[in-house]
C-alpha positions, 0 to 999 in steps of 0.5 A: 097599684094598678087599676082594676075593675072592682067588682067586690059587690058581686059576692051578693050574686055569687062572685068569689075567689080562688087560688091557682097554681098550674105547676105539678110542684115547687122546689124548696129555697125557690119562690113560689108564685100563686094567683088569686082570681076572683069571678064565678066558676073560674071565669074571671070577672074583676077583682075584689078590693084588697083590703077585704083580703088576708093571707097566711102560710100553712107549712107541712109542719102545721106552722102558720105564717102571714103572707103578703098581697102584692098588687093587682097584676092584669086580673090576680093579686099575685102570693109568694113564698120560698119553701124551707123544705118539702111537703106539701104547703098550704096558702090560704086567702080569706075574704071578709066583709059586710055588703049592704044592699039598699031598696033603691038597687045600691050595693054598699061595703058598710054594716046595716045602721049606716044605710038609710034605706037597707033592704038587707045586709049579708056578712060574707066569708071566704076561704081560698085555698090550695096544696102546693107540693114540694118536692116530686111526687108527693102523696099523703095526709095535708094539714088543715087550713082551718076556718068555720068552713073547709074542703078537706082533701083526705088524702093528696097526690098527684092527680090525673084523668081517671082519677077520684080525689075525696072530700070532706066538707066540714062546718065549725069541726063538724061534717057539713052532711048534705051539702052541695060541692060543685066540682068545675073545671077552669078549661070546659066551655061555657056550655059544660055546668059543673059537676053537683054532689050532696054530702053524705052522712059524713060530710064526704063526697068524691069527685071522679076526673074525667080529663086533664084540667084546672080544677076548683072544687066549690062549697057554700054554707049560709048561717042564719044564725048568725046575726049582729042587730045592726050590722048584718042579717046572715052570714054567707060562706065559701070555700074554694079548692083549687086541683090541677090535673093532668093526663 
């Protein structure tokens, strides 16, 4: 494997991952290649440590499959597959661990009982997805990809400057209601902050496209119920959507 900066101890701080794939679509019975990146509002910084990683296969017809990791190529893990037919395909890259964080400043991948002097340990899960189209000009209906956390697109196409793609964002089935959705964009300068958004009672909220670009739309959900006495104190999640769009 090749060397890598690891910067896995930054899902603390707010580092997670997201998948892209900057073609309009695939062809059935040809591989198709999709990056996952690591780093904060699609700034790449690092990458995580594969073994806290899983990948799987959502086909049009709702059959889900493993996928396999390949290692690190410059600053991605690269994902492949070779689609059967047409449809619109979703990958999915799920990242799960638990990071200790010490009195002394130390970020540690154990659970609570393991650390002498724990400040606090954090359970983290994160959901990196994307929707491959195979075939041209695909629109419709996409299948979930499940998970306690989702970005639901309600409907897929082709998507351009002007136009407005909708969400839902849902917690355990639920409409996640007053959450905030950040929509970035991958080609901004650093200067640009990302567009911010609450849910409505619906768990909805839309997004207007204001010029050609990566996309990656972003939710995060903190429960604090869920608790395991010496191991971790809270669960954080992240879900991460990645749209390109073109002129």
């Amino acid at each position: 494997m090749k060397k890598y900066r690891d910067t896995t101890h930054l899902v603390i701080q707010g580092h997670e991952g997201w998948l892209e794939f900057r073609s309009t679509h695939g062809h059935h019975d040809s591989p198709v290649d999709v990056l996952y990146k690591w780093g904060h509002n699609m700034k790449v910084d690092g990458l995580c440590r594969k073994e806290i990683l899983k990948a799987c296969l959502i086909e049009p017809d709702g059959k889900k499959s493993e996928l396999a990791i390949g290692d690190p190529d410059d600053t991605a893990y690269k994902i492949t597959f070779i689609p059967e037919g047409s449809g619109f395909y979703r990958p999915l890259v799920v990242a799960e661990g638990i990071m200790t964080v010490t009195v002394d400043g130390q970020y540690l991948s154990v659970p609570k009982k393991e650390c002498e002097f724990a400040l606090e340990s954090i359970a983290y899960t994160q959901y990196a997805s994307a929707v491959i189209p195979v075939g041209h000009d695909l629109e419709g209906n996409v299948q979930s990809v499940g998970g306690n956390l989702e970005l639901v697109p309600l409907s897929w196409r082709p998507w351009s400057d002007g136009d407005t793609i909708e969400l839902q964002v849902k917690y355990k089935g639920a409409p996640a209601v007053g959450t905030q959705v950040a929509m970035i964009n991958g080609m901004a300068d650093d200067k640009d902050e990302p567009q911010l958004k609450d849910t409505d009672s619906e768990g909805k909220v839309a997004f207007t496209f204001d010029k050609p670009g990566f996309y990656l739309a972003l939710v995060r959900y903190i429960d604090n119920d869920d608790v395991k006495e010496g191991y971790y104190d809270r669960r954080n999640y992240t879900a991460t959507l990645f749209i390109l769009v073109t002129k």
